[in-house]
PDB file of N, CA, C, O and CB in Angstrom:
ATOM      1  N   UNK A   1     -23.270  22.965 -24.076  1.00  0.00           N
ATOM      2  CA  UNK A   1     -23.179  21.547 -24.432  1.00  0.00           C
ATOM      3  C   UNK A   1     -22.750  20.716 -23.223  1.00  0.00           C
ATOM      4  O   UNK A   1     -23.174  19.619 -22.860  1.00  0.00           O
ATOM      5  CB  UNK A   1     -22.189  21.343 -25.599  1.00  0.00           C
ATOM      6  N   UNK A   2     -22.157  21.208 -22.885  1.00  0.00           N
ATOM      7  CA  UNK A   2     -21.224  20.815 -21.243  1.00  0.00           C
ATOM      8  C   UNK A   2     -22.066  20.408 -20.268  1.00  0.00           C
ATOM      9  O   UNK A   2     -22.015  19.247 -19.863  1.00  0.00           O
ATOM     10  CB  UNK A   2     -20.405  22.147 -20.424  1.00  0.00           C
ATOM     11  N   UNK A   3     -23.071  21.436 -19.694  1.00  0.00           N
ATOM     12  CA  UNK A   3     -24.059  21.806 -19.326  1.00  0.00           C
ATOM     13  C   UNK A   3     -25.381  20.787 -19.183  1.00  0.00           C
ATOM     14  O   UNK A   3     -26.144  20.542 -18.249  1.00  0.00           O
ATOM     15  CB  UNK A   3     -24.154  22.768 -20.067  1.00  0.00           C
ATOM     16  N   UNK A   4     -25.281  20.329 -20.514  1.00  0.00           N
ATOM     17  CA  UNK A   4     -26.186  19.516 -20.537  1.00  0.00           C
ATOM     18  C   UNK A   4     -25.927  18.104 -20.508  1.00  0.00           C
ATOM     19  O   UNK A   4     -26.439  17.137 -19.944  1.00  0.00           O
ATOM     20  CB  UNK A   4     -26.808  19.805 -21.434  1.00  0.00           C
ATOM     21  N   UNK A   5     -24.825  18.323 -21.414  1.00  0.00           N
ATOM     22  CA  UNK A   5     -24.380  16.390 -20.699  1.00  0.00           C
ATOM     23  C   UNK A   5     -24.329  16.132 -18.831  1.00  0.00           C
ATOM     24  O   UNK A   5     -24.735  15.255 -18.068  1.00  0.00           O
ATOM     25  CB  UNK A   5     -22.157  15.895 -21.294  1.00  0.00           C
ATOM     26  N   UNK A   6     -23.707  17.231 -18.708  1.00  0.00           N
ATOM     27  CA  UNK A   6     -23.664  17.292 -17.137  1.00  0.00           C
ATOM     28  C   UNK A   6     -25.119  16.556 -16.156  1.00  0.00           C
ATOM     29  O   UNK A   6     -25.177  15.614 -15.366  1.00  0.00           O
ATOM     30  CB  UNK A   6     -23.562  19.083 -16.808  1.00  0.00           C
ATOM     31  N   UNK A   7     -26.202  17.572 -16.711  1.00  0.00           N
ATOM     32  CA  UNK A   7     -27.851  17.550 -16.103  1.00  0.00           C
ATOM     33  C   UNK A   7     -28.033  15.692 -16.646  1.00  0.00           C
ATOM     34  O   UNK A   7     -28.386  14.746 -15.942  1.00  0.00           O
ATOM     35  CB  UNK A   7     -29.355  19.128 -17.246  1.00  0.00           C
ATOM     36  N   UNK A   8     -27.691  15.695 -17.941  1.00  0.00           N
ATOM     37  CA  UNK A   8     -28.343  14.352 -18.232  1.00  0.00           C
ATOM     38  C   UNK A   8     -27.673  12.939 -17.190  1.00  0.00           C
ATOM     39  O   UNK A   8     -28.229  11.876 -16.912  1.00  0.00           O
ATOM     40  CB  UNK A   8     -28.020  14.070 -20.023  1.00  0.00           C
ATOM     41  N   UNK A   9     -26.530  13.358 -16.860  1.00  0.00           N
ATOM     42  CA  UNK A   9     -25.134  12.589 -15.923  1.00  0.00           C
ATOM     43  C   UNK A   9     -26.081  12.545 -14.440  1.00  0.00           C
ATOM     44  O   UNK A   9     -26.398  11.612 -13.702  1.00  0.00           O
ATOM     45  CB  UNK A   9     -23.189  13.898 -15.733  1.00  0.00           C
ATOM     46  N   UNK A  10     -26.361  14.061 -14.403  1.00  0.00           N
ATOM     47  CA  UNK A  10     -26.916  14.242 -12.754  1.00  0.00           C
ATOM     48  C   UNK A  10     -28.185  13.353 -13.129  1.00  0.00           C
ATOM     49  O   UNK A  10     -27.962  12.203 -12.749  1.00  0.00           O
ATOM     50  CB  UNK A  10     -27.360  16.168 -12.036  1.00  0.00           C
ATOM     51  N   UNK A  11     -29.135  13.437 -13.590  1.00  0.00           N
ATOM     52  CA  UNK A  11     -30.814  13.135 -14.045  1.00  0.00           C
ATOM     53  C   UNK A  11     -30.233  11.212 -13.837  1.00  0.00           C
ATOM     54  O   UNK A  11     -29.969  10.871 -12.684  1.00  0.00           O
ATOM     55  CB  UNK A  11     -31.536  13.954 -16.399  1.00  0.00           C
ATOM     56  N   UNK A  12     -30.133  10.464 -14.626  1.00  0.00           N
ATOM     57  CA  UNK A  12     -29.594   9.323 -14.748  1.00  0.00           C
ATOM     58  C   UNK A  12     -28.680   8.686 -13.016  1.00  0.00           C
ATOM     59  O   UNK A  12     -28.890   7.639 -12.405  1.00  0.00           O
ATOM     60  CB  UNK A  12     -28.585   9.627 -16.161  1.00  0.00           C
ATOM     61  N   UNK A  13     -27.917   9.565 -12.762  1.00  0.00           N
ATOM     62  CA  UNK A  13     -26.674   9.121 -11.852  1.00  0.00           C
ATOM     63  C   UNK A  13     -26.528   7.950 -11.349  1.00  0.00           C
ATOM     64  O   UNK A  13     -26.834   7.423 -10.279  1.00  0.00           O
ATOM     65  CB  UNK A  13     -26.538   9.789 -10.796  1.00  0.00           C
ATOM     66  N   UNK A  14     -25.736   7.455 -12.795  1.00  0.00           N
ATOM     67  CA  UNK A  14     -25.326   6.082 -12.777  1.00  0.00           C
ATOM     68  C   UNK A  14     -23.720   6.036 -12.628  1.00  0.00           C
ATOM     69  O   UNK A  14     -22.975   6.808 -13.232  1.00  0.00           O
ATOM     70  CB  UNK A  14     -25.842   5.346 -14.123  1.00  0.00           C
ATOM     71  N   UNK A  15     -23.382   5.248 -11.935  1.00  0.00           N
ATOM     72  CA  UNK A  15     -21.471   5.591 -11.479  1.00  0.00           C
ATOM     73  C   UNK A  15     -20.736   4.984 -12.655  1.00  0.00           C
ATOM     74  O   UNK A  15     -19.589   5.365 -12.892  1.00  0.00           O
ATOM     75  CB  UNK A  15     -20.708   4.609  -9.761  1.00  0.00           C
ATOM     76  N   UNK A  16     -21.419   3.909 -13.534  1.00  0.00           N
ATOM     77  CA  UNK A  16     -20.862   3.561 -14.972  1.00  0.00           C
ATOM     78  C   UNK A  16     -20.788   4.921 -15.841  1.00  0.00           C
ATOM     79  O   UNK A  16     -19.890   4.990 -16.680  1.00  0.00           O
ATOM     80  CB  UNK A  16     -21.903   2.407 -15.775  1.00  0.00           C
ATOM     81  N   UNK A  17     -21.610   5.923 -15.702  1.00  0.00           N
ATOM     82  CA  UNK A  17     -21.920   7.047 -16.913  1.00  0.00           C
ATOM     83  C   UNK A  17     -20.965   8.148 -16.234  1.00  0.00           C
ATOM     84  O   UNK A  17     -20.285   8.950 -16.874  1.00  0.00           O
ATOM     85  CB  UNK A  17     -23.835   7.642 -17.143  1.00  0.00           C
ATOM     86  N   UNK A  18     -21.019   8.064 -14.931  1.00  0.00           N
ATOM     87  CA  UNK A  18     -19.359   9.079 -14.104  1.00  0.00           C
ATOM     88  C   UNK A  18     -18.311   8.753 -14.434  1.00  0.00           C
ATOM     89  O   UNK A  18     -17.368   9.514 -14.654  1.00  0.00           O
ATOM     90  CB  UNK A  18     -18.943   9.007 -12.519  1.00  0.00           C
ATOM     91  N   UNK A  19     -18.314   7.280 -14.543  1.00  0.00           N
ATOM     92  CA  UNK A  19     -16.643   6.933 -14.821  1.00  0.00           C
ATOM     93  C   UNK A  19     -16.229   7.501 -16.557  1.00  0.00           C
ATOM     94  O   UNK A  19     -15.301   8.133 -17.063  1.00  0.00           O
ATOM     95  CB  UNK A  19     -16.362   4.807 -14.677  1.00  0.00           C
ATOM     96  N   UNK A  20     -17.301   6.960 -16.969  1.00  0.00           N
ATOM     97  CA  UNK A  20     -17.526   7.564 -18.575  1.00  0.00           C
ATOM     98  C   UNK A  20     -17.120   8.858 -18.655  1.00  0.00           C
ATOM     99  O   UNK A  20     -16.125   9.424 -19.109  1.00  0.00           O
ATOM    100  CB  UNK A  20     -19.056   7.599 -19.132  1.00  0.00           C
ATOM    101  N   UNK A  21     -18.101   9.190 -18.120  1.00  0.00           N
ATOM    102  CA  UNK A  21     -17.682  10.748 -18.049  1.00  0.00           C
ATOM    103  C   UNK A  21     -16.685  11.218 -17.912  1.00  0.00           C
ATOM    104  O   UNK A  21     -16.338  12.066 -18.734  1.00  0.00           O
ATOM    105  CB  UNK A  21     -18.088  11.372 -17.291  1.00  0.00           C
ATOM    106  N   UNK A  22     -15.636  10.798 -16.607  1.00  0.00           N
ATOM    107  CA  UNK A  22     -14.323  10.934 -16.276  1.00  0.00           C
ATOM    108  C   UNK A  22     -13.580  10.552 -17.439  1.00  0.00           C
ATOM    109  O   UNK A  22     -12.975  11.384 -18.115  1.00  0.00           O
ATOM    110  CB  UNK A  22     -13.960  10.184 -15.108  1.00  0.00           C
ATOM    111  N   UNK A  23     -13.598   9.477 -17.669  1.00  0.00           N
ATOM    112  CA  UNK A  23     -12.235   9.229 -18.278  1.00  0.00           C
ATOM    113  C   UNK A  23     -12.098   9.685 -19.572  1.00  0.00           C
ATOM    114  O   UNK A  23     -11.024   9.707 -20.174  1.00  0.00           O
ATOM    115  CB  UNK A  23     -11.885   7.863 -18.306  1.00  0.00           C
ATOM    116  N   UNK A  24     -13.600  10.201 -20.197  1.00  0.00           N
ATOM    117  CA  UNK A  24     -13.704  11.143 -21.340  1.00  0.00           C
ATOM    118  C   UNK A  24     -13.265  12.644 -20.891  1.00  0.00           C
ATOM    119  O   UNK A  24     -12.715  13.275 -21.792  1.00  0.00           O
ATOM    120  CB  UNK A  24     -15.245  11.132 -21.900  1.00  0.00           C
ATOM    121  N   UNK A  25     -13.354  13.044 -20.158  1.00  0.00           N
ATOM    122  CA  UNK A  25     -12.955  14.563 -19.762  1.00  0.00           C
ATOM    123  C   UNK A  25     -11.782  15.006 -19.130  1.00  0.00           C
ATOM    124  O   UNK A  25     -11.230  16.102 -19.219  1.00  0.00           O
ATOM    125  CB  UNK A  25     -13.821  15.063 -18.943  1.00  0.00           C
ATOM    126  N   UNK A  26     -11.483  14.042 -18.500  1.00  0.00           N
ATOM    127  CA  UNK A  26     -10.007  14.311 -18.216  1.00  0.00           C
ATOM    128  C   UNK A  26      -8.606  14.512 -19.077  1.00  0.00           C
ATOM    129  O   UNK A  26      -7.602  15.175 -18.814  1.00  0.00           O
ATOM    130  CB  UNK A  26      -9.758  13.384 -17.542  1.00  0.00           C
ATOM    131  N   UNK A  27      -9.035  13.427 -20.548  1.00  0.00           N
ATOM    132  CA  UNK A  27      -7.678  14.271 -21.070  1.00  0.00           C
ATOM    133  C   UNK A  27      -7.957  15.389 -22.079  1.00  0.00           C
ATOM    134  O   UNK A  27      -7.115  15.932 -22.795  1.00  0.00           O
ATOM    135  CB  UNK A  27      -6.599  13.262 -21.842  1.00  0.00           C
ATOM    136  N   UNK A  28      -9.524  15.698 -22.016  1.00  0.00           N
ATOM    137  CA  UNK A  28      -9.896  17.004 -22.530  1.00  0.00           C
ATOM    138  C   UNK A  28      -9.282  17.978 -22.098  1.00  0.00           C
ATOM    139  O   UNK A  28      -8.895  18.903 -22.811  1.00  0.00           O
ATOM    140  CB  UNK A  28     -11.059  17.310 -22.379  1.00  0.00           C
ATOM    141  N   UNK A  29      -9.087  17.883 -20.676  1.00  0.00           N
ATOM    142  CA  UNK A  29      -8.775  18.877 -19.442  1.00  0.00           C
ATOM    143  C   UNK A  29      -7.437  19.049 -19.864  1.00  0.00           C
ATOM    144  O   UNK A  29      -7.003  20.159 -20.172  1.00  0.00           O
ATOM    145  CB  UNK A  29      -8.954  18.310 -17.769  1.00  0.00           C
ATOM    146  N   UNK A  30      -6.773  18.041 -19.897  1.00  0.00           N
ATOM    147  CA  UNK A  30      -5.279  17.934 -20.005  1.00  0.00           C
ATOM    148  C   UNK A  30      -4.992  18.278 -21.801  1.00  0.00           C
ATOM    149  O   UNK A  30      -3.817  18.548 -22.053  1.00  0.00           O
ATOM    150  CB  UNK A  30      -4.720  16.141 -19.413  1.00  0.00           C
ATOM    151  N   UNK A  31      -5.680  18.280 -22.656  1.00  0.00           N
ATOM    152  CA  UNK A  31      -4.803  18.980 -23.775  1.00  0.00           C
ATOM    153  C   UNK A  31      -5.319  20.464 -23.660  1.00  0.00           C
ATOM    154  O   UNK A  31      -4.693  21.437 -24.080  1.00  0.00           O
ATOM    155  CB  UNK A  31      -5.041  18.297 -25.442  1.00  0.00           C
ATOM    156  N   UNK A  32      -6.407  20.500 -23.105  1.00  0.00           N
ATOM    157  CA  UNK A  32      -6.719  22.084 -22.697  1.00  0.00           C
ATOM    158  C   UNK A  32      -5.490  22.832 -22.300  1.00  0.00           C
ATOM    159  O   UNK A  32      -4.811  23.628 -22.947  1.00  0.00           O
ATOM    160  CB  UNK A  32      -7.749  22.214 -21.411  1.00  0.00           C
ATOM    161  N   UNK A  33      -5.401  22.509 -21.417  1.00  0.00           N
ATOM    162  CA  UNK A  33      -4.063  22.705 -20.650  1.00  0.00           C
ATOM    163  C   UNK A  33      -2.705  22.883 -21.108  1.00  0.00           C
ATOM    164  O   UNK A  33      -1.850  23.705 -20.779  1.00  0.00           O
ATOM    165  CB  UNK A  33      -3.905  21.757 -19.949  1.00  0.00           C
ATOM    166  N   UNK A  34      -2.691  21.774 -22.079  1.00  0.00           N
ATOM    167  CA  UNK A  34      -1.626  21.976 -22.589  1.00  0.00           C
ATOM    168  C   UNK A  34      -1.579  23.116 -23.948  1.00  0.00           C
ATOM    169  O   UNK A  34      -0.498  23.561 -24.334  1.00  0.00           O
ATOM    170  CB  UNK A  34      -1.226  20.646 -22.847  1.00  0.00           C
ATOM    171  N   UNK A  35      -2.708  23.455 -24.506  1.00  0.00           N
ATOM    172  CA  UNK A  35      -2.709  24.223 -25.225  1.00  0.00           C
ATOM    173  C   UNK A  35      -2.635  25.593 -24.655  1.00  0.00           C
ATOM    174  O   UNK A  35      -2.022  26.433 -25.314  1.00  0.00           O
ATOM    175  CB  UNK A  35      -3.577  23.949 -25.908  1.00  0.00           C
ATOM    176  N   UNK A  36      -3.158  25.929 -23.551  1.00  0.00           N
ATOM    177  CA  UNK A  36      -3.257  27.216 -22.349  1.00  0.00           C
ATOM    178  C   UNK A  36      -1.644  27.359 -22.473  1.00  0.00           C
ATOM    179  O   UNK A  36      -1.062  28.298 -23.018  1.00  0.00           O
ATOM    180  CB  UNK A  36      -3.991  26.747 -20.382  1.00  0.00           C
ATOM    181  N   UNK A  37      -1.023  26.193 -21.833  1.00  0.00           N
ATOM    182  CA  UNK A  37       0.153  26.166 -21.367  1.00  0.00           C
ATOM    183  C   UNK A  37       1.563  26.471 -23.121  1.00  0.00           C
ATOM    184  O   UNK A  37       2.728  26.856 -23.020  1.00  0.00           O
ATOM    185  CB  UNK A  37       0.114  24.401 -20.384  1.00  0.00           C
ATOM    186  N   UNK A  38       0.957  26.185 -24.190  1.00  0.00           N
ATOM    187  CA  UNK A  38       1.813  26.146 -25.605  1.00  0.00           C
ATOM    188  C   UNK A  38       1.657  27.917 -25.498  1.00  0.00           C
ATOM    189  O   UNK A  38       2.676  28.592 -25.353  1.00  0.00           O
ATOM    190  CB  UNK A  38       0.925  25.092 -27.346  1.00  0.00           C
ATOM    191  N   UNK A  39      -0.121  28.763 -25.612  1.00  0.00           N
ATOM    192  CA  UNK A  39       0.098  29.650 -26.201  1.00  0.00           C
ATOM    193  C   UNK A  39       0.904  30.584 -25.007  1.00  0.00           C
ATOM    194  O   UNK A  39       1.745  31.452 -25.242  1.00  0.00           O
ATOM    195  CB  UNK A  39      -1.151  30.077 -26.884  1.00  0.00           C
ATOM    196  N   UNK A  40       0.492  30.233 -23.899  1.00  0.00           N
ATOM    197  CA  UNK A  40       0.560  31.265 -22.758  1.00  0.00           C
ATOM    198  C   UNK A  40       2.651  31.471 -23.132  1.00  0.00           C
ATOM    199  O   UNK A  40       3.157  32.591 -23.217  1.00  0.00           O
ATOM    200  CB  UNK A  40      -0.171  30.334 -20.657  1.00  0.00           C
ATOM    201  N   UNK A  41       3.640  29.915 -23.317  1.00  0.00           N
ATOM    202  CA  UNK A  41       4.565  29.878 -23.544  1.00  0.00           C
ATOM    203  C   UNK A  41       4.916  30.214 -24.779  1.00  0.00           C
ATOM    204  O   UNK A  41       6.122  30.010 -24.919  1.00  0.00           O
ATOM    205  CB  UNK A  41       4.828  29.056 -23.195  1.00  0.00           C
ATOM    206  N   UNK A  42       4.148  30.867 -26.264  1.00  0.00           N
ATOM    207  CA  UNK A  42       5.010  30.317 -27.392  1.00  0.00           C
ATOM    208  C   UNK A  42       6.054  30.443 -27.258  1.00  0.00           C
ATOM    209  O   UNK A  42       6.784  29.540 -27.668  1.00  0.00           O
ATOM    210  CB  UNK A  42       4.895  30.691 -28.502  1.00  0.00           C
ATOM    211  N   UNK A  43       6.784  31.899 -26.469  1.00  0.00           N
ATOM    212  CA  UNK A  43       7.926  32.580 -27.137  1.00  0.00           C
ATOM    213  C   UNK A  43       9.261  31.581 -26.487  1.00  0.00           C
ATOM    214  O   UNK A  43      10.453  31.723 -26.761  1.00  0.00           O
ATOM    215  CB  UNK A  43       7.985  34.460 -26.674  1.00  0.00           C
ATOM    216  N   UNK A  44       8.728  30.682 -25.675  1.00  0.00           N
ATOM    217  CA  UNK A  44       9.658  29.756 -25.082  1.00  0.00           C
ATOM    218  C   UNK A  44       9.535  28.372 -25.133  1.00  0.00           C
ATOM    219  O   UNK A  44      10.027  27.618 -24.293  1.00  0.00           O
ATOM    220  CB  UNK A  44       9.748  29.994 -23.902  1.00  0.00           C
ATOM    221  N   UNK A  45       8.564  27.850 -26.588  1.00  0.00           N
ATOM    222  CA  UNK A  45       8.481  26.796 -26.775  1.00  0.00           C
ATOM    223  C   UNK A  45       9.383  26.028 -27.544  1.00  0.00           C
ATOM    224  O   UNK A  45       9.816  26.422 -28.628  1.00  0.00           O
ATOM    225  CB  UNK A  45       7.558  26.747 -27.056  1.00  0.00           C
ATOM    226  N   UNK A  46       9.727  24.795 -26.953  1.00  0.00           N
ATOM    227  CA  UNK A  46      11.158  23.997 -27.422  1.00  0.00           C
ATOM    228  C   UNK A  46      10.699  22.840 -28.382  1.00  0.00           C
ATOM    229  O   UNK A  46      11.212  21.724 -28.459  1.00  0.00           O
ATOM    230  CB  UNK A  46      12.089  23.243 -25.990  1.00  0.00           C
ATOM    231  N   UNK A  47       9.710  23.289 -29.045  1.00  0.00           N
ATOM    232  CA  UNK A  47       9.162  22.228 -29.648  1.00  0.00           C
ATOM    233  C   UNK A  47      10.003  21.384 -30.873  1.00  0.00           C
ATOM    234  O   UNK A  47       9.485  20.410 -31.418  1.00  0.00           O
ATOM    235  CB  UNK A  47       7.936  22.768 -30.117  1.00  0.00           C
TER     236      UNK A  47
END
Protein backbone atom coordinates (compact mmCIF):
# COMPACT_ATOMS: atom_id res chain seq x y z
CA UNK A 1 0.00 0.00 0.00
CA UNK A 2 3.00 2.14 0.97
CA UNK A 3 4.56 1.28 -2.11
CA UNK A 4 2.20 2.54 -4.13
CA UNK A 5 1.23 5.74 -2.75
CA UNK A 6 4.94 6.24 -2.86
CA UNK A 7 5.17 5.48 -7.10
CA UNK A 8 1.95 7.61 -7.43
CA UNK A 9 4.01 10.67 -5.16
CA UNK A 10 7.16 9.83 -7.47
CA UNK A 11 4.82 9.61 -11.02
CA UNK A 12 3.00 13.13 -10.15
CA UNK A 13 6.11 14.89 -8.11
CA UNK A 14 4.40 17.66 -6.96
CA UNK A 15 6.14 19.35 -3.66
CA UNK A 16 2.33 20.17 -2.44
CA UNK A 17 1.66 16.10 -2.52
CA UNK A 18 5.46 15.70 -0.53
CA UNK A 19 4.53 18.00 1.99
CA UNK A 20 1.19 15.99 2.18
CA UNK A 21 2.83 13.20 2.29
CA UNK A 22 5.15 14.32 5.09
CA UNK A 23 3.10 15.66 7.39
CA UNK A 24 0.75 12.57 7.00
CA UNK A 25 3.60 10.11 7.74
CA UNK A 26 5.48 11.47 10.14
CA UNK A 27 3.33 11.04 13.10
CA UNK A 28 2.59 7.58 11.68
CA UNK A 29 6.31 7.12 12.21
CA UNK A 30 6.12 8.53 15.58
CA UNK A 31 3.18 6.41 17.13
CA UNK A 32 4.95 3.52 15.41
CA UNK A 33 7.55 4.18 17.51
CA UNK A 34 5.99 4.71 20.25
CA UNK A 35 4.22 1.54 20.17
CA UNK A 36 7.84 -0.36 19.28
CA UNK A 37 9.00 1.64 22.17
CA UNK A 38 5.47 0.59 24.84
CA UNK A 39 5.90 -3.19 23.78
CA UNK A 40 9.72 -3.43 23.55
CA UNK A 41 9.26 -1.58 27.42
CA UNK A 42 6.02 -3.17 28.88
CA UNK A 43 7.65 -4.56 31.89
CA UNK A 44 8.80 -0.92 32.68
CA UNK A 45 5.93 0.99 31.61
CA UNK A 46 4.82 3.91 33.99
CA UNK A 47 1.75 4.38 32.43
Amino acid sequence: MLGIIMIEIYKKSSAIRWITFVICFIPYLLSAQQVYNFTKGLGSCHC
